[in-house]
C-alpha positions in Angstrom: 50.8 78.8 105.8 51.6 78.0 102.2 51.4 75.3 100.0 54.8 76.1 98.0 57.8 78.6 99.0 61.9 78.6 98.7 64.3 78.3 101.7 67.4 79.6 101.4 71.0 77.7 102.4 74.2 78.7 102.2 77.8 77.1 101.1 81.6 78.1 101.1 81.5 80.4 98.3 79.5 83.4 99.2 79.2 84.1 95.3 77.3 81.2 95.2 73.1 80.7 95.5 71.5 77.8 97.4 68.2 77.2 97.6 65.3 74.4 98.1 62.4 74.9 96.1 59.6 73.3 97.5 56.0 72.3 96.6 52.7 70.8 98.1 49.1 68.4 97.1 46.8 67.2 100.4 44.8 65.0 100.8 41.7 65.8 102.6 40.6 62.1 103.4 43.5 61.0 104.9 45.0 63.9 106.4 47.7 64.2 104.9 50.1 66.2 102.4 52.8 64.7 99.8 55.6 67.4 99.3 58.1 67.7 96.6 61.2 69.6 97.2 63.7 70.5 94.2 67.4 71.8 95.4 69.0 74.2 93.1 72.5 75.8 93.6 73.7 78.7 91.2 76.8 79.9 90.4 75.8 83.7 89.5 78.7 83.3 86.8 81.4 81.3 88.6 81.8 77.7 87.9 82.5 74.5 89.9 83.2 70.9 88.5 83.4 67.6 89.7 82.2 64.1 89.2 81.4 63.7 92.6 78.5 65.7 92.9 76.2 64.4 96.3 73.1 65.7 97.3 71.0 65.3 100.3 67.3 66.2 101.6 65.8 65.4 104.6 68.9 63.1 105.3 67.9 61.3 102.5 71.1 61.2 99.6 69.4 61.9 96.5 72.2 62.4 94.3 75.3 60.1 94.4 78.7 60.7 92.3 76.9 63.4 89.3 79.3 64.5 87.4 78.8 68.0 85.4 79.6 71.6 85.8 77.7 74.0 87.7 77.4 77.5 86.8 74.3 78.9 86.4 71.3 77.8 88.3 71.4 74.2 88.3 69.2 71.4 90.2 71.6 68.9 92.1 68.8 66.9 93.6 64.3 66.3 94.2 62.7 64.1 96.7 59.0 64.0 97.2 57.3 62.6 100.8 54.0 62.4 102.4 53.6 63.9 106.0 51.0 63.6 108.0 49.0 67.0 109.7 47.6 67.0 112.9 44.4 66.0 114.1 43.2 69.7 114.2 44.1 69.6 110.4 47.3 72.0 111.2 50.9 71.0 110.1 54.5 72.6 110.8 57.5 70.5 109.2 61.4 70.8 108.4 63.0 70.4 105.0 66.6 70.4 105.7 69.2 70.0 102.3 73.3 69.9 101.9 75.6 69.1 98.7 79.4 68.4 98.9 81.5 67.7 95.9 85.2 66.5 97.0 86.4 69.8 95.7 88.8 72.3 97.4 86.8 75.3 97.8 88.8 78.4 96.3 88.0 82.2 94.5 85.4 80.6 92.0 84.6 77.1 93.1 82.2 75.8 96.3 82.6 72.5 97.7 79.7 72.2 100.4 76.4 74.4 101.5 73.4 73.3 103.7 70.4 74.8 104.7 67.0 73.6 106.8 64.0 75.3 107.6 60.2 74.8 109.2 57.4 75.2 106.6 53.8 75.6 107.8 51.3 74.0 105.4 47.7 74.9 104.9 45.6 73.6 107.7 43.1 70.9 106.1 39.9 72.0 107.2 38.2 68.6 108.2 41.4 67.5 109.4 41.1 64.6 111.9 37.0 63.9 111.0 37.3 62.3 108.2 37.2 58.9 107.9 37.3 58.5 111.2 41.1 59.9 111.4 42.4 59.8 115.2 46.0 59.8 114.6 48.8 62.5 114.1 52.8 62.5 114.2 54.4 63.4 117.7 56.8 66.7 117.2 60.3 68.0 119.1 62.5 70.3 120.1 66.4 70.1 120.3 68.0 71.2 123.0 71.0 72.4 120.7 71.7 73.1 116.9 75.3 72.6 116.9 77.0 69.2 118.7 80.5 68.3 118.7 81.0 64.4 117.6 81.9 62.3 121.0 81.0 65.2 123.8 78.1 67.2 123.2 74.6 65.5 124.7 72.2 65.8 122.0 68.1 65.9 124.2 64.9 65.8 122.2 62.1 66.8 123.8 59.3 65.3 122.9 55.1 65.9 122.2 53.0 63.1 121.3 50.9 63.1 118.9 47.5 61.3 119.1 46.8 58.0 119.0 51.0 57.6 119.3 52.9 54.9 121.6 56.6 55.4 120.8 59.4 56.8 118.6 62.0 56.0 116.6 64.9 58.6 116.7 67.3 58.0 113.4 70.5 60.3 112.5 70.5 60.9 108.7 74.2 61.4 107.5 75.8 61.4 103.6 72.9 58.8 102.7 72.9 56.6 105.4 70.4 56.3 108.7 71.8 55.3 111.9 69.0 54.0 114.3 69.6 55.7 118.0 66.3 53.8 120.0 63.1 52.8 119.0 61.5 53.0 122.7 61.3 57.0 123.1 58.6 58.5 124.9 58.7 62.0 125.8 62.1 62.6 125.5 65.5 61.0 124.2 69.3 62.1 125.0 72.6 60.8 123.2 76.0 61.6 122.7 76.6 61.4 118.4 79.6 59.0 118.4 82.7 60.4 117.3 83.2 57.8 114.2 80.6 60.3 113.0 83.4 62.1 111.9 84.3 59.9 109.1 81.2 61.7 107.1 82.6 64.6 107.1 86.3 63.6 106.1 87.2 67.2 104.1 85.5 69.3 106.3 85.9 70.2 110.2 81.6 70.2 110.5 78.9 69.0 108.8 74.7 69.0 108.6 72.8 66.1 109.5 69.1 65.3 110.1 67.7 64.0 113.2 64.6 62.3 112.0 61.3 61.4 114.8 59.1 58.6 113.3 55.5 58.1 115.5 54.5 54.5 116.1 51.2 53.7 117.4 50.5 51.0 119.9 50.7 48.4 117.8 54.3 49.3 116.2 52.2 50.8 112.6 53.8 54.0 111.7 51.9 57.4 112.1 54.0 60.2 111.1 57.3 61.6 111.3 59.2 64.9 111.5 62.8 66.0 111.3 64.9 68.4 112.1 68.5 69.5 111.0 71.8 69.6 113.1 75.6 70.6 112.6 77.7 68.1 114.2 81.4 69.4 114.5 84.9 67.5 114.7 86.5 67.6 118.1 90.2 68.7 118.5 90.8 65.0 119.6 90.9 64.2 115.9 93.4 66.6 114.4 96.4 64.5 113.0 99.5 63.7 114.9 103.1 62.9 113.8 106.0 62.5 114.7 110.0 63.7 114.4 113.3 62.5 113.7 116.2 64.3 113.9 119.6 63.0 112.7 122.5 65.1 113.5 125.7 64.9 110.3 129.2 65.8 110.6 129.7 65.9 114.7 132.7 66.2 116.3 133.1 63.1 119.4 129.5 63.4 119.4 128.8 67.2 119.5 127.3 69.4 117.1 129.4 71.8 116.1 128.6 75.6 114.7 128.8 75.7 110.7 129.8 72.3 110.6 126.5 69.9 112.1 123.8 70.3 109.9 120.4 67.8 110.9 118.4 66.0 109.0 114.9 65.7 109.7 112.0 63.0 108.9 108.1 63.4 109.7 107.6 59.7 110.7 103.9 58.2 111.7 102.1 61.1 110.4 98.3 60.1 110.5 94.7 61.3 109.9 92.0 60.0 112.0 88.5 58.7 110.9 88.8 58.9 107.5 90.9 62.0 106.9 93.9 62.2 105.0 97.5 63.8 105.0 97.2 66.8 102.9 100.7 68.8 103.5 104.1 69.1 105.7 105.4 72.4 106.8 108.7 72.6 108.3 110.2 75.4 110.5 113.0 76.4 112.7 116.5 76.3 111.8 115.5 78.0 108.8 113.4 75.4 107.5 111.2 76.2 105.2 110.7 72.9 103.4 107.0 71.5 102.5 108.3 67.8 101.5 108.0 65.1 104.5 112.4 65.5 105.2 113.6 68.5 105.3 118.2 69.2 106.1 119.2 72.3 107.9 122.5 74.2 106.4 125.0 74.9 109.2 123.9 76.6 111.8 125.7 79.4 114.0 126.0 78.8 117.7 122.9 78.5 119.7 119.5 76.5 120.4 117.3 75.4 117.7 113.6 74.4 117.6 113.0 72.0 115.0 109.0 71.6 114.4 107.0 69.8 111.6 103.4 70.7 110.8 101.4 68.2 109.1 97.8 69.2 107.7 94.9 67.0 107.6 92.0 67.0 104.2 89.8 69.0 107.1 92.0 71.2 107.3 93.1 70.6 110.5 96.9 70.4 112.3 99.2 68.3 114.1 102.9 68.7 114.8 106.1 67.7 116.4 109.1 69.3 117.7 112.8 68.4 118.9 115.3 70.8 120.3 119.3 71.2 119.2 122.0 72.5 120.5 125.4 73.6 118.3 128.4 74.9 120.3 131.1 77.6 118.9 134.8 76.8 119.2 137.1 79.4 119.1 140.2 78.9 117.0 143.3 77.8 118.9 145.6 80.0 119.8 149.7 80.1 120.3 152.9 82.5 121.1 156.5 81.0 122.3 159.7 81.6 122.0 162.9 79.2 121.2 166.4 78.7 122.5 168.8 76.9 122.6 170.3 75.5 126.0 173.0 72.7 127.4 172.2 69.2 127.9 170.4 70.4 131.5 167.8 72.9 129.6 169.9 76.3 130.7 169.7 78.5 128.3 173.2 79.6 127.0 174.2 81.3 123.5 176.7 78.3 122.4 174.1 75.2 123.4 173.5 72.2 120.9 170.2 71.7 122.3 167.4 73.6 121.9 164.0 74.4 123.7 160.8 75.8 123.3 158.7 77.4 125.8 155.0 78.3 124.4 151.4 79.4 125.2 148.7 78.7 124.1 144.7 78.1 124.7 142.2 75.5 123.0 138.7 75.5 123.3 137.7 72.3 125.1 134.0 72.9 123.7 132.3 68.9 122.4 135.5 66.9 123.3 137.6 68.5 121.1 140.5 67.5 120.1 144.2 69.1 122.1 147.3 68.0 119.8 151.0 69.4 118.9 153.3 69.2 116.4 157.1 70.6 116.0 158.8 70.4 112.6 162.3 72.4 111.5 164.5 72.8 108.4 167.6 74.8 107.4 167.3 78.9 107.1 166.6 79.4 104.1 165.2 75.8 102.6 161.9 75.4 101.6 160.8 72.0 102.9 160.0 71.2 106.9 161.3 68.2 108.7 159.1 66.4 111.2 160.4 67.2 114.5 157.8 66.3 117.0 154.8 64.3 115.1 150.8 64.9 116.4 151.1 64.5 120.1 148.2 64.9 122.3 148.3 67.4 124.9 147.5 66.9 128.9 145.6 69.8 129.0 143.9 72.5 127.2 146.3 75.9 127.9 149.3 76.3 129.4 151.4 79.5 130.1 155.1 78.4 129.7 154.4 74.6 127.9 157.8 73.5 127.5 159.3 71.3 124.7 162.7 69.7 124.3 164.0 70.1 120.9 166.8 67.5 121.4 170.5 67.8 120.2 172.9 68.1 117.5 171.9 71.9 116.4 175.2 73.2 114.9 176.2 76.6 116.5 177.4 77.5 113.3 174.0 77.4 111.4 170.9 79.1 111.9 167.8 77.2 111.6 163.6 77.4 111.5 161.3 75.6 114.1 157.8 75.7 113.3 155.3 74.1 116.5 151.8 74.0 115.7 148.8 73.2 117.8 145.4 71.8 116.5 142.1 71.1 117.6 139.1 69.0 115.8 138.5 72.1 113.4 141.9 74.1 113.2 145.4 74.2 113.0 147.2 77.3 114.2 151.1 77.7 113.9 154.3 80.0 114.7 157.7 80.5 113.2 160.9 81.1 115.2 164.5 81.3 114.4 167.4 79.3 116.1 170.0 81.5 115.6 174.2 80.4 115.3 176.2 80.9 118.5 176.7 84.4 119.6 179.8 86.0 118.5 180.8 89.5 118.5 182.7 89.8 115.8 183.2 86.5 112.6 185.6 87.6 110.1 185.6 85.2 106.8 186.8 85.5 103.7 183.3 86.0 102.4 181.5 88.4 104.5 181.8 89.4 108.1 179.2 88.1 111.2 178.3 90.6 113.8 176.7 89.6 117.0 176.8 85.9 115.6 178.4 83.2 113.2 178.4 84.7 109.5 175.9 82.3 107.8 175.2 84.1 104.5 175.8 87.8 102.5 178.6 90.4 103.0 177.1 91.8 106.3 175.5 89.0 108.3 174.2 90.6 111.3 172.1 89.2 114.7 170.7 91.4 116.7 169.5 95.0 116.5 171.4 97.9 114.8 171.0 101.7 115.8 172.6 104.7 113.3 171.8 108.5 113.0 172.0 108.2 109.9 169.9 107.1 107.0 169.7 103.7 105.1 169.7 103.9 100.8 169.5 100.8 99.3 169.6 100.0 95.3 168.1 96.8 95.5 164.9 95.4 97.8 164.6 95.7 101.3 163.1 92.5 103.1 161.5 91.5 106.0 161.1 88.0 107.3 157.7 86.4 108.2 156.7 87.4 111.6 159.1 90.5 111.2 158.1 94.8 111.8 159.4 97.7 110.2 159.2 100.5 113.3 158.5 103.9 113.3 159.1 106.2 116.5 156.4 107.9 118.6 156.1 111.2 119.8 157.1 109.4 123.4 159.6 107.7 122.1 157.8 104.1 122.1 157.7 102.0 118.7 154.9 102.4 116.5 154.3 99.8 114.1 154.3 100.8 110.5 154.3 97.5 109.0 154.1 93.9 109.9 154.7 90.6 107.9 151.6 87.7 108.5 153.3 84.2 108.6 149.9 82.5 109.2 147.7 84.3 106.7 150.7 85.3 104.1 149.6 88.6 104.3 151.1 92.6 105.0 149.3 94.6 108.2 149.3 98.9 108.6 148.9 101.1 111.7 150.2 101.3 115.0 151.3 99.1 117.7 147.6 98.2 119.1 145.5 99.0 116.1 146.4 98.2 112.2 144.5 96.4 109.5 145.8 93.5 107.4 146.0 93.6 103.6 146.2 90.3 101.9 145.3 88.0 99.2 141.9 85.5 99.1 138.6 86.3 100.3 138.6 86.8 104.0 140.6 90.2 104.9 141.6 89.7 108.5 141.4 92.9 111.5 144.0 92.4 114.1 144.9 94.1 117.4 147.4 92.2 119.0 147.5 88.7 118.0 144.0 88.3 118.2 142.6 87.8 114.4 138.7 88.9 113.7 136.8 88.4 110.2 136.4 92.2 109.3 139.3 94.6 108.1 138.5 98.3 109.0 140.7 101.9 109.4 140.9 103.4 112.5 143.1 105.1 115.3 144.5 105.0 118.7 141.8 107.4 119.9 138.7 104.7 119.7 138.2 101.7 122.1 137.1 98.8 120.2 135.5 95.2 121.7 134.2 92.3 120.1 132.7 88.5 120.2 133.4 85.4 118.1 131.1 87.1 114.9 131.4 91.1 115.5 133.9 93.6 116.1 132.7 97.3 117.5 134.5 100.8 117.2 133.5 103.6 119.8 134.7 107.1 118.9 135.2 110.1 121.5 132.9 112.1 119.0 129.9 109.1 120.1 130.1 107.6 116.7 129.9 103.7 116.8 130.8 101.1 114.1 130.1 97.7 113.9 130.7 94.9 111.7 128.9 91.8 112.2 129.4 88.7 109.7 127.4 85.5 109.6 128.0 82.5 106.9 125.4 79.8 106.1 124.1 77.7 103.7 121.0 79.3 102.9 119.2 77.5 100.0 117.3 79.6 97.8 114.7 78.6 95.9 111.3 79.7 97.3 110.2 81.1 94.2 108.5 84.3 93.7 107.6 85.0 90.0 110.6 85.2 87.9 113.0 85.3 91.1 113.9 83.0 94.4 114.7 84.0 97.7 115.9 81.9 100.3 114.2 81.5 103.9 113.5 84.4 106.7 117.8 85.2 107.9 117.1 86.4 111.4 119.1 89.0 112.8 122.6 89.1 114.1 123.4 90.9 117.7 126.1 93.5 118.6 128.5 92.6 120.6 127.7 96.1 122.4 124.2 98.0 122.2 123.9 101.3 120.5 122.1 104.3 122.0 119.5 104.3 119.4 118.8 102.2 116.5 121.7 102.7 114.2 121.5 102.5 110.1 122.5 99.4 108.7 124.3 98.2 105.0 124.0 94.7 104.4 126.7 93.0 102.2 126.1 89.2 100.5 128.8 87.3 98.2 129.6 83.8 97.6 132.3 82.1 95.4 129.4 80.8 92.6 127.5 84.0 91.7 126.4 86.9 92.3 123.5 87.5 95.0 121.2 90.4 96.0 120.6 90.7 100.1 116.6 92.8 101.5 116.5 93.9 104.8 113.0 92.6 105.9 112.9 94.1 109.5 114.2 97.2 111.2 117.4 97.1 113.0 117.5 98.1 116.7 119.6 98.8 119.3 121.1 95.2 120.0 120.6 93.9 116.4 120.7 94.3 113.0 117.3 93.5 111.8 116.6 90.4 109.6 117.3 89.9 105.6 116.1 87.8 102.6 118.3 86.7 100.0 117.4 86.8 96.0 118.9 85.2 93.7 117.2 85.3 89.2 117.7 81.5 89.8 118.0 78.8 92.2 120.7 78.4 95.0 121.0 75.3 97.0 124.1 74.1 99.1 126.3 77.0 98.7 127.9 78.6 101.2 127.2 82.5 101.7 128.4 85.3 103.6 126.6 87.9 104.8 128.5 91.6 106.2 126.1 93.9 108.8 127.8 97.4 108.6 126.2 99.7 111.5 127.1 102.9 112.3 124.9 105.1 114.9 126.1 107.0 118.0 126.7 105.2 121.5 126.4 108.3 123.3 
């Protein structure tokens, strides 16, 4: 028992101090005692603002909208009040006490703190006998200190006081009093309502004071007592939204690998009872975009979740999510051969018409587009002559597609036919001769024609030639696009030693199946056979190699293992951190084949703007190369970047 004493509270910054300092008179005659209760918080050396300092006691707002700075120990609020003890003369009450401030808690600064607690006054010694006192307030129990707004039941157990009738139960909430009945007897249940929540609009719970006021039998008012509770937010108010996703630069409606990217749009994001939108996160695609739209850069083949957060003032979360698919289309490819034939297509050395007999495959991935084209010109000239213009194709391969080249090719003149095939994306080409008519032997004045018509230079020859010999030549030695310069095996097979790119202008080294191109421009291309890969690597007729549409793999008899992997994007970057930027998480790419153990990994970035630095951010394992950041002194947005994965490990 006591007639003074300090309860201690508590709020969001455990630096801070907060306390109710509390004080008592009595009143022997009428039973009673007025009590004054000051509510201090102290900053111990940190230091909060605002102007919107509240302050409540005993659900009573004391302090509306003060405006100051509190740092040391500093009183945001007094009330004084007059209870009533018992008849016995005995008294046991609750002070309860809370501040919020609209501020955003952080390392110095506290934005809320409550605290309650029963005191136990001195007992009044005549308490009840004096003039004729038969009276005192009713008190109660709760059958819970925590309730979640619209669910939990909320019972108060009641136990009259003397001389009482009745009660009336009142929820006291950021200054105002909501009136729950006025008819309670011994006990009273309720559910708070959920539009509770609107008191508490910045934070997911809050302290309120459930207040019992005695009535006697005819209505006067006796006495009351209170009692603190935390009401808490249900997950039924978290904010919702919703997502729009708008797909750019499809092909007949599909979206297409490094071409689609998607633009994206929070739409009907809302807080509920009295909240507000605080923040938009988005992820997926490599997203990382805090503004309410957000646009992908192109994506590489696969599925894509695209998912926007949206964060409420309570700090709580809503989001939304839509799923996309791109596809991956291979490059067309094409190999033929051209003759010329009589009028009924037979092929015969002396024809005037001509055919052409190819093969070729398109990806039919996303409707794309099937189309040919065959244009020719004079040996030698350097502009083409529209044959055959764009033509849609029946189908998407063929093995032996044949096209009529028409009449009027003169026997005596060699000539160029160039047939190309596209799709939606690419356009992929060949080059073939239409040589004179065959002749053994053409004598002119000017030079002499073996194995056809004499066309140009002393020694004009078609077909292959054969000598034990050697060749010496003064001047240059030249061969045609398409052409090879052979070397002779061990078994007496041809062995490649050089090779003439007409599609990519470039020169290729090494054998037969294996060699590496060397060319101009910023994509070096690998071949083995005619199909062409993005890397460019040495190696020998001793490895196996395999590969998929974005990495090529070497396997040696020694166990060693290669592979290249390269991936292209349009990674913006400009998440800052300090002086630099670095552009979202770059997940990792997969082998085409698995290596026994995780292998070690280089990682390679360039673009055509700048240079750019490339941090491996996870550990490469056995089927992939681990995940990367890119830095950059300054920001990066829109630009296309490549990025080279070079493993080497063992595969057995």
């Amino acid at each position: 028992m006591a007639l003074s004493g300090t309860i201690t509270g508590s709020c969001n910054n455990s630096h801070y101090t907060f306390t109710c300092e509390w004080s008592a008179t009595q009143n022997k005659s009428a039973n009673t005692s007025t009590i004054t209760a000051n509510v201090y918080l102290n900053g111990n050396g940190y230091s909060t603002q605002s102007s919107y300092w509240c302050c409540t006691i005993n659900g009573t707002q004391v302090t509306t909208n003060w405006s100051g700075t509190v740092s040391g120990k500093t009183k945001l609020g007094s009330r004084t009040w007059t209870v009533s003890h018992n008849s016995n003369g005995t008294c046991t009450t609750n002070i309860s006490f809370s501040f919020s401030n609209r501020v955003t808690a952080g390392t110095y600064t506290t934005s809320s703190g409550s605290g309650s607690g029963d005191i136990t006054l001195n007992t009044i010694s005549n308490g009840g006998s004096t003039s004729g006192s038969t009276t005192s307030a009713s008190t109660f129990t709760l059958n819970t200190s925590t309730a979640t707004l619209g669910s939990t039941s909320v019972k108060l157990t009641i136990s009259k006081g003397s001389g009482v009738s009745k009660h009336k139960v009142k929820i006291g909430w950021a200054g105002s009093w909501y009136l729950l009945t006025s008819d309670a007897t011994t006990s009273y249940t309720f559910t708070p309502s959920i539009d509770y929540c609107k008191n508490i609009p910045n934070s997911q719970s809050g302290t309120a004071t459930i207040k019992l006021e005695s009535l006697n039998s005819s209505g006067s008012w006796v006495g009351e007592t209170s009692k603190s509770i935390t009401f808490k937010v249900p997950s039924s108010a978290a904010p919702t939204v919703e997502i729009s996703v708008t797909a750019n630069n499809t092909s007949n409606g599909a979206n297409i690998a490094y071409q689609t990217t998607f633009s994206c749009s929070a739409t009907n994001a809302s807080a509920k009872y009295g909240a507000t939108i605080k923040s938009y996160q988005w992820s997926g695609g490599y997203l990382n975009s805090t503004s309410s739209t957000a646009t992908t850069g192109k994506l590489g083949a696969g599925n894509y979740t695209l998912t926007v957060k949206v964060t409420d003032s309570r700090g709580m979360t809503g989001s939304a999510s839509k799923k996309v698919t791109l596809i991956g289309v291979s490059a067309p490819t094409l190999s033929g051969s051209i003759y010329r034939c009589d009028s009924s297509g037979n092929k015969v050395a002396n024809g005037t018409y001509a055919k052409a007999s190819i093969k070729y495959n398109i990806d039919s991935s996303g409707s794309n587009a099937k189309k040919y084209a065959v244009y020719w010109k004079n040996k030698g000239a350097t502009s083409w002559t529209t044959l055959t213009d764009w033509t849609t194709l029946s189908k998407y391969s063929a093995s032996a597609f044949a096209i009529d080249l028409g009449s009027g090719w003169d026997i005596t003149k060699s000539y160029e036919i160039k047939i190309s095939i596209k799709d939606s994306y690419t356009t992929t080409s060949i080059t073939q001769a239409l040589s004179t008519q065959s002749a053994l032997l053409n004598l002119e004045k000017d030079g002499v024609g073996i194995g056809k018509i004499r066309e140009r230079g002393v020694l004009d020859v078609g077909g292959d030639m054969y000598g034990t010999g050697g060749l010496t030549l003064d001047g240059s030695f030249r061969v045609g696009a398409g052409g090879y310069i052979y070397g002779t095996g061990n078994d007496g097979s041809n062995v490649i030693l050089a090779y003439v790119n007409q599609n990519n202008n470039g020169s290729e080294f090494g054998t037969s199946t294996l060699h590496t191109t060397i060319k101009s421009g910023d994509n070096p291309t690998w071949y083995s056979g005619t199909d062409a890969k993005n890397y460019s690597i040495w190696t020998n007729k001793d490895c196996s190699m395999s590969s998929n549409s974005n990495c090529q793999t070497w396997r040696y008899p020694n166990g060693m293992q290669v592979s290249i992997v390269k991936a292209w994007g349009t990674w913006d970057v400009n998440t800052a951190w300090g002086s630099i930027y670095s552009s979202p998480w770059i997940s990792g790419q997969s082998f085409n084949v698995a290596f026994m153990e995780a292998p070690k990994v280089t990682i390679n970035a360039y673009n055509a703007t700048s240079a750019i630095m490339v941090c491996q951010c996870s550990a490469p394992t056995t089927t992939a190369t681990g995940a990367c950041y890119l830095w950059k002194p300054g920001i990066q947005t829109g630009i296309k970047t490549y990025i080279e994965y070079i493993a080497i490990g063992r595969w057995k």
